[in-house]
N, C-alpha and C positions, 0 to 999 in steps of 0.2 A: 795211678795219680789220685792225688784227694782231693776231691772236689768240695770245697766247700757249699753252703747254700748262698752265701755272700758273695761269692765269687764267680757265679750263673749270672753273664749277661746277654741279658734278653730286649729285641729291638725296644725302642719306647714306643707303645700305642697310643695315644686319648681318647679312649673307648668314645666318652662323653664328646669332645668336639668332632668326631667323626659322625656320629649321631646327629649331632645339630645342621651341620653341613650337609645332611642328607634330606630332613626334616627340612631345612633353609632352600633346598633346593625343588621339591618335591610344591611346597607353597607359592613357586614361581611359576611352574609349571602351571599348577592347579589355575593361579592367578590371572595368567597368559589364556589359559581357554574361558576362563569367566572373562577374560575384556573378549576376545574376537567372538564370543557366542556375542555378545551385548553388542558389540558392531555390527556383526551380519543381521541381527537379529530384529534393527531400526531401520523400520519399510516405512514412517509414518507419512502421510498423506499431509503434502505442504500445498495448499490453496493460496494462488496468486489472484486478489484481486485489482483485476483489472479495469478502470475509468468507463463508461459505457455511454460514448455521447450519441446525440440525434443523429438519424443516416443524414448524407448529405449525400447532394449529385455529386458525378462524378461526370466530367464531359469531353470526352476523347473524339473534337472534330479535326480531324485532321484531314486535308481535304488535298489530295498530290496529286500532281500533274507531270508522268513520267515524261520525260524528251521523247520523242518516238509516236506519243499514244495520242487520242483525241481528248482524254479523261474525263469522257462524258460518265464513267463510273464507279462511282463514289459512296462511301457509308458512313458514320456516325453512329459511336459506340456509345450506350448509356447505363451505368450502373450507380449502386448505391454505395458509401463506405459501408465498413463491417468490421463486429469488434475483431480484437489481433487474431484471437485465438481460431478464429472463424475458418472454417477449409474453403468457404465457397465463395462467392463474392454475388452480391444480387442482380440481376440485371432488374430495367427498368420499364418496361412495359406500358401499349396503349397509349407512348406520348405521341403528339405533335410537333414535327420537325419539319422545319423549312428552312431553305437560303434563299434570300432574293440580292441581284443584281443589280449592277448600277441606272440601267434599262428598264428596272421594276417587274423583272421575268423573277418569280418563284419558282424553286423548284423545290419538290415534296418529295420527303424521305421517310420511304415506306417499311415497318419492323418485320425484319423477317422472322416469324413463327415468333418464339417467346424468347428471345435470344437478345433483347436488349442491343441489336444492331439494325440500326434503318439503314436502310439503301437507296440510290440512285442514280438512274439509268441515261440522264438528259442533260447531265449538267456539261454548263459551257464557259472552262473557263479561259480567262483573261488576262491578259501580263497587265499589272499594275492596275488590274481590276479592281472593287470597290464591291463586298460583299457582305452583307447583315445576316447574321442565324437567329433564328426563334426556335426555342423549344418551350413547350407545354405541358407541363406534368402534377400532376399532386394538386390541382389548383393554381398552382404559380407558373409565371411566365421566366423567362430566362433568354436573355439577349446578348450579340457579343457581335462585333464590327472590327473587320481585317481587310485588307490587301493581297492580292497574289501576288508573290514576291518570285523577278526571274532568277534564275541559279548559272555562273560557270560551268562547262561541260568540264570532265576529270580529262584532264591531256594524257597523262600516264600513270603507271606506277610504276615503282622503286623498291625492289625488295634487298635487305640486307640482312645476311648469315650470323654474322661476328658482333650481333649489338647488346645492346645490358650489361652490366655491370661487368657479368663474368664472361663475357665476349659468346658465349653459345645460345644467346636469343634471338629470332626472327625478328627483325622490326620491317613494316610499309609505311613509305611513304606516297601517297596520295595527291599528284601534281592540278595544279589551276590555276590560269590565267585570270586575275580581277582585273577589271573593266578600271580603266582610268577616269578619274576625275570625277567619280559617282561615289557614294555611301552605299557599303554592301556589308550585308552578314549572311553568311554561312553554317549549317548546320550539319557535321558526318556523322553517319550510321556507319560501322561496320559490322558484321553479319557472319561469323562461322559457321559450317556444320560441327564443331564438338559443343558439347553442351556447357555454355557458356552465356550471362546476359550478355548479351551486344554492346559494342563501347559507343559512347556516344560522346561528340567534341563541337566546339560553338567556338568561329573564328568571327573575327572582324579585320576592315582594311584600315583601320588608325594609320600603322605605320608601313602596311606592304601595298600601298592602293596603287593599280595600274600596274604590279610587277608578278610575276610565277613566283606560286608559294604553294604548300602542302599541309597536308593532316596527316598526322602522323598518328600511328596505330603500332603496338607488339603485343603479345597475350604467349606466357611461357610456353602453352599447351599446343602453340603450333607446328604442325610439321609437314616435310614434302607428303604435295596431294591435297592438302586441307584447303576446300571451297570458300572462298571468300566474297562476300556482295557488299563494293564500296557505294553509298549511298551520300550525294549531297543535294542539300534542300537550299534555297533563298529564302530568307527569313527577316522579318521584320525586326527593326533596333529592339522592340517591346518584345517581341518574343525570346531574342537572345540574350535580355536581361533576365529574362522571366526562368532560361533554359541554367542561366550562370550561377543563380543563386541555389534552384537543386543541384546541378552538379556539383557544387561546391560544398553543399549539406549532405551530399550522399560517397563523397569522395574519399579517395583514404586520407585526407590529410584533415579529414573531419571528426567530433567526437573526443579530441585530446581534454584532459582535468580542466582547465581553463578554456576552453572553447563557449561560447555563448550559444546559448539553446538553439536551435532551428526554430526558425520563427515560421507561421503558416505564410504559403507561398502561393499568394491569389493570383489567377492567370486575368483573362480579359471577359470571362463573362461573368454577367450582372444578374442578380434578381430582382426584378423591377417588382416585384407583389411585395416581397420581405427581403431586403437589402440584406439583413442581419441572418437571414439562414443561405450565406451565399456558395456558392457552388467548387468546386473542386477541376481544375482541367485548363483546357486554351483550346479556342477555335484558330486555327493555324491555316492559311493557304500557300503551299510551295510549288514552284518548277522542282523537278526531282530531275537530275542526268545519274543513271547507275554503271556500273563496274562488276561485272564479273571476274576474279581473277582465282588463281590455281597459285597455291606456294609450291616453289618448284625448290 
C-alpha cells in the first residue's frame, strides 16, 4: 500500500494546553499549602480587656434551721468580688460578726482560721423571730434585718419515667401542704450526686394557698440510684423577690438579642459608713424540712 504523508493520521495532541493545565494545576496546589501554612501558622495572642472595678463584700448569711435539729450551729461566709478571669475568689478576714435577737442576746461569730467563714455554736433560733446582723470590716460597718421564716414539711415525692418532651426523662415532683389563709413563700434546693449546679425554684401561695402543691424538678443526666436531697426553706416576700429576679437573670430564657441588661441585684444589707460601696448577698433566716430520696 502507499502510504502517503498526508494520509498519516495521528491522534490530535495540544502539547501547549496540556502544559498550561499542568502549570494551572501545580499553582493551586502550591497556593493551597501557602494559605493552610498561613492558617496554622496564626498563634497570635488576642488580650481581652476586661473592666476592673473596687472589690466589694460579698455576704452569704444564710442562717437554717433544719426540722429535726436545735440550730444552735450556724456560720456566715465572707468574701470579696474578683476580676472574671480570677481562679480564686478572696475571702474576708479579721471581721466582726454579730446577730442580735429580739431579746437583745448577741451572738458572735468567730472566723475560722483564715477561711473567710465565721461560726457559731449558741444561736437560738425563733419562728417569726426578729434578727439584726452586723458585720465589721475594712473600716465600715454593714447591717441587714430579717425574720425567721417557718417552712411546710415535703409530704411526698412523685417520680415520673416518661416526661420531657421525648417522653425518656425523669421528672420529681416534690408534694406540700400550705397553710391556709397565711402568706407564704417557699424556697427548693434540689441537690444530685452527679456533677451538676443544683436547681433552685421560688414558689408563692397567690393562687394555691391552703391546697397540696409541688416543685417540680427533671435534670436529663438522671438515672436509677442517683441520690437526690430535696430542700425547702420559708422565706420572706423580700427575699423571694430578691431570689426571682436572679433566677430570671441567670435562666435559660435569659440573655436573648433584645433582652434588657441584668441590672445589679441588691439583697437586704446596707452599708451604713458608705451607702454607695454597698455590698453583694442577703442575710436570710429559714425553717429548712429536707428529703432524702433515691431515683429508682
Amino acid at each position: 500500500m502507499n502510504f502517503s504523508k498526508k494520509n498519516i493520521s495521528m491522534p490530535s495532541l495540544n502539547i501547549k494546553h496540556y502544559k498550561n493545565d499542568r502549570l494551572f494545576m501545580n499553582k493551586k496546589i502550591y497556593c493551597l499549602i501557602l494559605f493552610s501554612t498561613f492558617i496554622f501558622s496564626c498563634e497570635d495572642v488576642i488580650t481581652v480587656h476586661v473592666p476592673v472595678a473596687e472589690p466589694r463584700l460579698v455576704i452569704d448569711a444564710s442562717i437554717n434551721w433544719f426540722k429535726g435539729t436545735s440550730g444552735n450551729k450556724q456560720q456566715i461566709k465572707l468574701t470579696l468580688t474578683a476580676p472574671y478571669f480570677d481562679n480564686e475568689i478572696p475571702p474576708v478576714n479579721n471581721a466582726v460578726v454579730t446577730i442580735t435577737d429580739a431579746n437583745n442576746i448577741t451572738f458572735a461569730f468567730i472566723e475560722e482560721g483564715n477561711s473567710g467563714i465565721y461560726k457559731n455554736s449558741t444561736f437560738r433560733p425563733v419562728i417569726n423571730g426578729h434578727y439584726d446582723l452586723t458585720i465589721i470590716t475594712n473600716g465600715q460597718t454593714y447591717t441587714a434585718a430579717e425574720t425567721l421564716m417557718s417552712v411546710s414539711s415535703i409530704d411526698f415525692v412523685e417520680q415520673k419515667n416518661d416526661g420531657g418532651f421525648s417522653g425518656d426523662q425523669i421528672e420529681i415532683k416534690a408534694f406540700y401542704t400550705d397553710p391556709a389563709d397565711e402568706k407564704n413563700f417557699y424556697f427548693f434546693e434540689f441537690i444530685n450526686d452527679i456533677p451538676t449546679i443544683p436547681t433552685l425554684e421560688v414558689y408563692d401561695d397567690e393562687f394555691t394557698d391552703g391546697n397540696q402543691i409541688f416543685a417540680f424538678y427533671n435534670e436529663e443526666d438522671l438515672s436509677q440510684g442517683t441520690s437526690l436531697t430535696i430542700r425547702n426553706y420559708g422565706i420572706s416576700e423580700r427575699f423571694y423577690e430578691f431570689m426571682l429576679i436572679l433566677l430570671q437573670q441567670s435562666g435559660n430564657d435569659s440573655g436573648g438579642p433584645f433582652e434588657t441588661k441584668p441590672a445589679t441585684v441588691r439583697g437586704n444589707c446596707i452599708n451604713q459608713t458608705n451607702p454607695e460601696n454597698f455590698p453583694f448577698g442577703y442575710f436570710r433566716l429559714s425553717e429548712v424540712d429536707e428529703v432524702e430520696y433515691t431515683i429508682n
